[in-house]
N, C-alpha and C positions, 0 to 999 in steps of 0.2 A: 546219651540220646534218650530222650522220653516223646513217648507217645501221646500226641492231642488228642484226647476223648469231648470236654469241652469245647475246643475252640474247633474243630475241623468243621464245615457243615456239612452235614448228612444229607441234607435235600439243596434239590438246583436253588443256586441265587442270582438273579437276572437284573441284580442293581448297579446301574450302569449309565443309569442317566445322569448325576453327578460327579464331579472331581473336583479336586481342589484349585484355585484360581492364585495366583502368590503373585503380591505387589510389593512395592521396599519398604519398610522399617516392618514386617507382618512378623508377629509372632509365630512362630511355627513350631507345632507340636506332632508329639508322635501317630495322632491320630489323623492331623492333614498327609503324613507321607506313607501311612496306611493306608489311607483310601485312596492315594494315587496309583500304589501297586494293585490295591485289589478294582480299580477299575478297568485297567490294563487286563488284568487277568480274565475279570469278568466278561469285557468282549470278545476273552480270544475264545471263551467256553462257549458265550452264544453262538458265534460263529462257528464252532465246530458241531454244534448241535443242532442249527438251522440246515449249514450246508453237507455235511458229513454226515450226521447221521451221529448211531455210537456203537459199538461192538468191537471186535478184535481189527484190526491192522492188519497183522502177523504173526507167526508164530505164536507163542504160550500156549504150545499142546502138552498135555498131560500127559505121563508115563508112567510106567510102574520102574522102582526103583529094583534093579539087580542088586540080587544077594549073594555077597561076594563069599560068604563063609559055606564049605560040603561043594567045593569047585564051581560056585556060581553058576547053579542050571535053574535054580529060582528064581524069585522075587520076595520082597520084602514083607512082610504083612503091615497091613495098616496102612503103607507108605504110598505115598506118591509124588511125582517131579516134575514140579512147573517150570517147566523153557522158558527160555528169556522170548520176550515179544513184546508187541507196544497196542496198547489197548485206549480206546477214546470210549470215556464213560458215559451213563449215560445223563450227566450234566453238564457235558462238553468237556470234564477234565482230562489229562493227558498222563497215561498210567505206562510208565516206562521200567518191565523186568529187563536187567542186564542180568543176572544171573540167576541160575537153576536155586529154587529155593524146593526143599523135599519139606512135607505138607502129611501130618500124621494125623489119619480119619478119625479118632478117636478125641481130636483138639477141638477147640474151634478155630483153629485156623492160626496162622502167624501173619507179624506185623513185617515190615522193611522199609528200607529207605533205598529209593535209586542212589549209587553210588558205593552202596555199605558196602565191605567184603565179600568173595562170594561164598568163603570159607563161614560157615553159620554155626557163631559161638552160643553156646547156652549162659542165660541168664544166670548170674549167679546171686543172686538175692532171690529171684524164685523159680519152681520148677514148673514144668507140664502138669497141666491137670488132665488127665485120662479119665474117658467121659466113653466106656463102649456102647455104639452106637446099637439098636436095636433094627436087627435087619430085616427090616418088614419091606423096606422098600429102595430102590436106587436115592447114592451120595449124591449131589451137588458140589462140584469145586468152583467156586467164584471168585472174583476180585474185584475191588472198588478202589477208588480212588481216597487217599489219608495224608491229612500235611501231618510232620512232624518236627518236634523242638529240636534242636542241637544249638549246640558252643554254648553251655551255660558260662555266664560271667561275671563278677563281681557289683555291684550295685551301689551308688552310694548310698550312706545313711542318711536316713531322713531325721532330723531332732536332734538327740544328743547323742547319737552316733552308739548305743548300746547293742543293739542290733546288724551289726557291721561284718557281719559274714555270708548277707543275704545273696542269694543270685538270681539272677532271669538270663532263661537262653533268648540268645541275638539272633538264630537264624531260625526260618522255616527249610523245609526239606519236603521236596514233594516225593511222596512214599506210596503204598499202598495195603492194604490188608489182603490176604488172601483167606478165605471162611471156608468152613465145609458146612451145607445147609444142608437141610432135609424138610422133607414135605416142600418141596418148592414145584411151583407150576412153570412150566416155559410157556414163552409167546403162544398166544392164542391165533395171530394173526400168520397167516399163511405166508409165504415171500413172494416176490414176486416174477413168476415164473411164465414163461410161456410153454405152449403146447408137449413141447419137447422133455418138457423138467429144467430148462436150461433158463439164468435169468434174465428178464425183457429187457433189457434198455431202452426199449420205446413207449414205455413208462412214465418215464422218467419225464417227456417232451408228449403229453397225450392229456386231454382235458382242459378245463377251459378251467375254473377256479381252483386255484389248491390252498387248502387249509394251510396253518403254521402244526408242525408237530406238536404235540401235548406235551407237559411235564412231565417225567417219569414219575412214578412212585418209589420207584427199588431203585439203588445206586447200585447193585449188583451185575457184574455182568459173568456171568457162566460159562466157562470154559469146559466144561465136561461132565460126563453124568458116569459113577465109578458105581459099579456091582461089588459087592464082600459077601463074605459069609460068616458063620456066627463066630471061624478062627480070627477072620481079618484078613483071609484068600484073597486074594484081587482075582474075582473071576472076569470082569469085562469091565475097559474103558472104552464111553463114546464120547468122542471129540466134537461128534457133526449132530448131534439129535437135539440138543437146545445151546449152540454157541452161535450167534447172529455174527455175522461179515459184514463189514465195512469196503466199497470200493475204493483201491488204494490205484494208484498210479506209479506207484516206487517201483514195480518190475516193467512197467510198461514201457515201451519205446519201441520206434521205428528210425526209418533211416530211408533218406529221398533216392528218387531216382538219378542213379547217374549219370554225369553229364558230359562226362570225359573224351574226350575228342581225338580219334586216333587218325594219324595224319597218313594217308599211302601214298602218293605220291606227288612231284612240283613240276610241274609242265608249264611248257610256253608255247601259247600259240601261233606266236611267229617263227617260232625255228632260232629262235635268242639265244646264243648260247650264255646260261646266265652262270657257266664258271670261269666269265673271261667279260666280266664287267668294267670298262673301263669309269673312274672317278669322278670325270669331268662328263658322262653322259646326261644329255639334258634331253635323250628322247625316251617319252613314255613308253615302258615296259609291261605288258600285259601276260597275265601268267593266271596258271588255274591250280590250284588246289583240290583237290579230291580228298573226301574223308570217307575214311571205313567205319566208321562206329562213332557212337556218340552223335548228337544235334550241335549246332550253334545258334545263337539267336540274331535277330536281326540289327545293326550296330543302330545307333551307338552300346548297344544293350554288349555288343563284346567288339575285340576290336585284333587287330594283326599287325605286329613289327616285326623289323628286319635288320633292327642296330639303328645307332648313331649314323647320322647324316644321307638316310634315304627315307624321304617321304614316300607316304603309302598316299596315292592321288583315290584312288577309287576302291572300297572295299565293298563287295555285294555278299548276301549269301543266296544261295539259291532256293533251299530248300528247306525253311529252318526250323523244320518242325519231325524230319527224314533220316535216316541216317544211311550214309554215302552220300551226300549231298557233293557240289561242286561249289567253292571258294571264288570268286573274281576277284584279281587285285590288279590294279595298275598301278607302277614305281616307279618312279625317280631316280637316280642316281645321281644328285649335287656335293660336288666340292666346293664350290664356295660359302655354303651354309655355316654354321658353327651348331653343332660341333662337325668337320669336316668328313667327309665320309672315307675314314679310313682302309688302305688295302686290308685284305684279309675275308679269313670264310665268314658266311653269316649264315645264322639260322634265323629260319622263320618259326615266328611265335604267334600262337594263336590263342588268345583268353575270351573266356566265356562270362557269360553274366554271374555263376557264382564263383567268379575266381578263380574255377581252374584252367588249366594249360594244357595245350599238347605245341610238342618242338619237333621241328623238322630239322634234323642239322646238317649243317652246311648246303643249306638251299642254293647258295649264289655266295660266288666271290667278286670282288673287287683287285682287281690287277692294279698296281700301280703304271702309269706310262711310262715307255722308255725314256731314258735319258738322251736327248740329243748329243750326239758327236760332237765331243769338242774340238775347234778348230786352230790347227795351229796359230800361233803368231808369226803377224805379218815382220818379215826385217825392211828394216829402212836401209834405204840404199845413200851410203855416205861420197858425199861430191868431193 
C-alpha cells in the first residue's frame, strides 16, 4: 500500500459540470472512465458540503492510551487514541475510522486506509521520526481526508519489452491522515446558538437570502485539543473546545401514535341472540360494538368482517377521532351466497387505516338447521 502525496487533492474540487458521453465504435481510454468516477464522486462531495455542512458525524473522540505496564494506573506519554467515527470533510469527502489508530504527539501524524487492519504494523523499510514538540502551547489532533494506492500489478511493456517488471497499483482506497498541528486557530465564527446555549434550529428556516458556503481553506478538521508537558504527560484532552458537529439524524427517530383498537364488548340492540344465528337468516341484524381504547377512522378508511358468507350491510363509526367510541354494524346472514356461510363461531374483526386489527372472538355463531324427520316409507298394499 502506498500513500498518494501527488495525486490526492488537497483543496475542494467542484468539477462537475462534465462527463464522459460514450457512443459505439468510441475509443475508450483510462482517462474517459476516470472522469466518470471522479464526477460521480464530485457531486456526492458538493452535496455534502452544500447540504451537510463538514465536521464530525460521530464518534472519533480522543483518548489517552492506558499504560498497561506498573499495573496500569497510568497513561502513556506522548500517546494518544482515536475512536473509530465517521467525519464529513471540509470538501464534502467522507472520512470513515473503523478502528482505534494510537497517534504519537511527537509525529506528524499517521496515514491509514478504511478497511486496513486494526492491528497497526510498523513500517518496515522506515521508522518514526520523533520530532518533541516544544510546549508552549496546546496539540492539535486533526484528520483529513487522503485517497490511497493499493493492489500494485504488473504492466505491460511498452517497446521491446526490457523493462517488463514495471507496476502500477489498480486501486484507490479512500484513507485518511491523521496530523498533530500546532499553532492552529479554531473557528472564529460563533455556532449557532440560542439564548440558552442550546443550538437554534430556527436558523436554519430564518432570512430571506442565503449565501452558498465559501470554500474552505484547511482540509483539516479537529477532533481535539491535547495539553503535555515537557515529559509528554497527557495533562488534558478537550474534545468540545475546537471540534465543529455536523447534524446527523442516524440516532434520531420516533415512533407514531397508536392506533390500536381494543374491543369491550358485542351487543345487539334487538335482544338477538347472536349465539344462535341461524344460516338461512335474511333479516338485518343490528349490533353495536363499543371500543375501549384506540380511535377508528371513518370507512372506507377501515372496515369490519365477520367470516365467509355474512355481509356487513351498514358499518358507521361514531366517534372517530375519541376513544370509547360506539361501532354500528348491520349483518346479514346468507346461505345462498358463495362462499356459503358456514356453521360455526365467528369473530369479529376490526382493521383500521394503518393496518392494524383488534378481534373479538367468537362474537356470533351460526347454528346449522335442524334436520327434518325422516318419514317412514309408505307400504303398498298388495290386491
Amino acid at each position: 500500500m502506498k500513500t498518494s502525496t501527488s495525486c490526492a487533492p488537497q483543496t475542494c474540487d467542484s468539477a462537475i459540470a462534465e462527463r464522459p458521453r460514450y457512443f459505439p465504435r468510441q475509443i475508450i481510454t483510462a482517462d474517459d472512465l476516470s472522469l466518470d468516477q471522479e464526477y460521480a464522486r464530485n457531486a456526492r462531495r458538493l452535496h455534502n458540503r452544500m447540504l451537510h455542512g463538514w465536521g464530525v458525524v460521530c464518534g472519533a473522540k480522543v483518548c489517552p492510551v492506558p499504560d498497561t505496564t506498573g499495573g496500569g494506573q497510568g497513561y502513556q506519554p506522548w500517546q494518544v487514541s482515536v475512536c473509530p467515527g465517521y467525519i464529513l470533510g471540509p470538501c464534502g469527502d467522507e472520512i470513515l475510522i473503523d478502528c482505534c489508530k494510537t497517534v504519537d504527539l511527537r509525529t506528524s501524524g499517521t496515514n491509514a486506509a478504511t478497511g486496513d487492519p486494526c492491528v497497526q504494523m510498523p513500517d518496515p523499510w522506515c521508522s518514526d521520526v520523533f520530532t518533541k514538540p516544544v510546549p508552549t502551547g496546546p496539540l492539535y489532533v486533526a484528520v483529513k481526508y487522503k485517497q490511497i494506492m493499493a493492489r500494485p500489478v504488473r504492466v505491460q511493456p511498452v517497446g521491446c519489452g526490457c523493462d517488463d517488471t514495471s507496476c502500477e497499483y489498480s486501486r484507490w482506497r479512500d484513507g485518511y491522515e491523521i496530523g498533530v498541528l500546532q499553532n492552529y486557530q479554531c473557528s472564529q465564527t460563533a455556532p449557532d446558538l440560542d439564548a440558552a446555549g442550546n443550538p437554534d434550529l430556527n436558523l436554519l428556516v430564518r432570512g430571506d437570502m442565503i449565501d452558498c458556503p465559501t470554500l474552505p481553506k484547511d482540509p483539516w478538521v479537529v477532533l481535539a485539543v491535547v495539553n503535555v508537558d515537557a515529559n509528554g504527560t497527557i495533562q488534558s484532552i478537550d474534545n468540545c473546545a475546537c471540534r465543529r458537529w455536523v447534524v446527523s439524524f442516524g440516532n434520531f427517530w420516533w415512533a407514531c401514535h397508536s392506533t390500536q383498537v381494543v374491543i369491550q364488548n358485542f351487543v345487539s340492540n334487538a335482544g338477538v341472540d347472536f349465539q344462535n344465528l341461524k344460516p338461512d337468516s335474511k333479516t338485518p341484524l343490528t349490533a353495536k360494538v363499543h371500543i375501549s381504547a384506540g380511535t377508528l377512522a371513518q370507512p372506507p378508511a377501515s372496515a369490519a368482517s365477520l367470516g365467509q358468507g355474512i355481509t356487513i350491510k351498514n358499518f358507521q363509526v361514531a366517534a372517530p377521532t375519541v376513544a370509547g367510541q360506539d361501532v354500528t354494524l348491520t349483518f346479514v346472514v346468507e346461505s345462498d351466497t358463495q362462499p356459503a356461510a358456514l356453521p360455526g363461531f365467528r369473530n369479529l374483526t376490526l382493521k383500521n387505516v394503518d393496518c392494524s386489527i383488534a378481534i373479538f372472538p367468537s362474537a356470533i355463531q351460526v347454528v346449522a338447521d335442524a334436520a327434518p324427520p325422516a318419514k317412514a316409507p309408505v307400504k303398498k298394499k298388495v290386491k
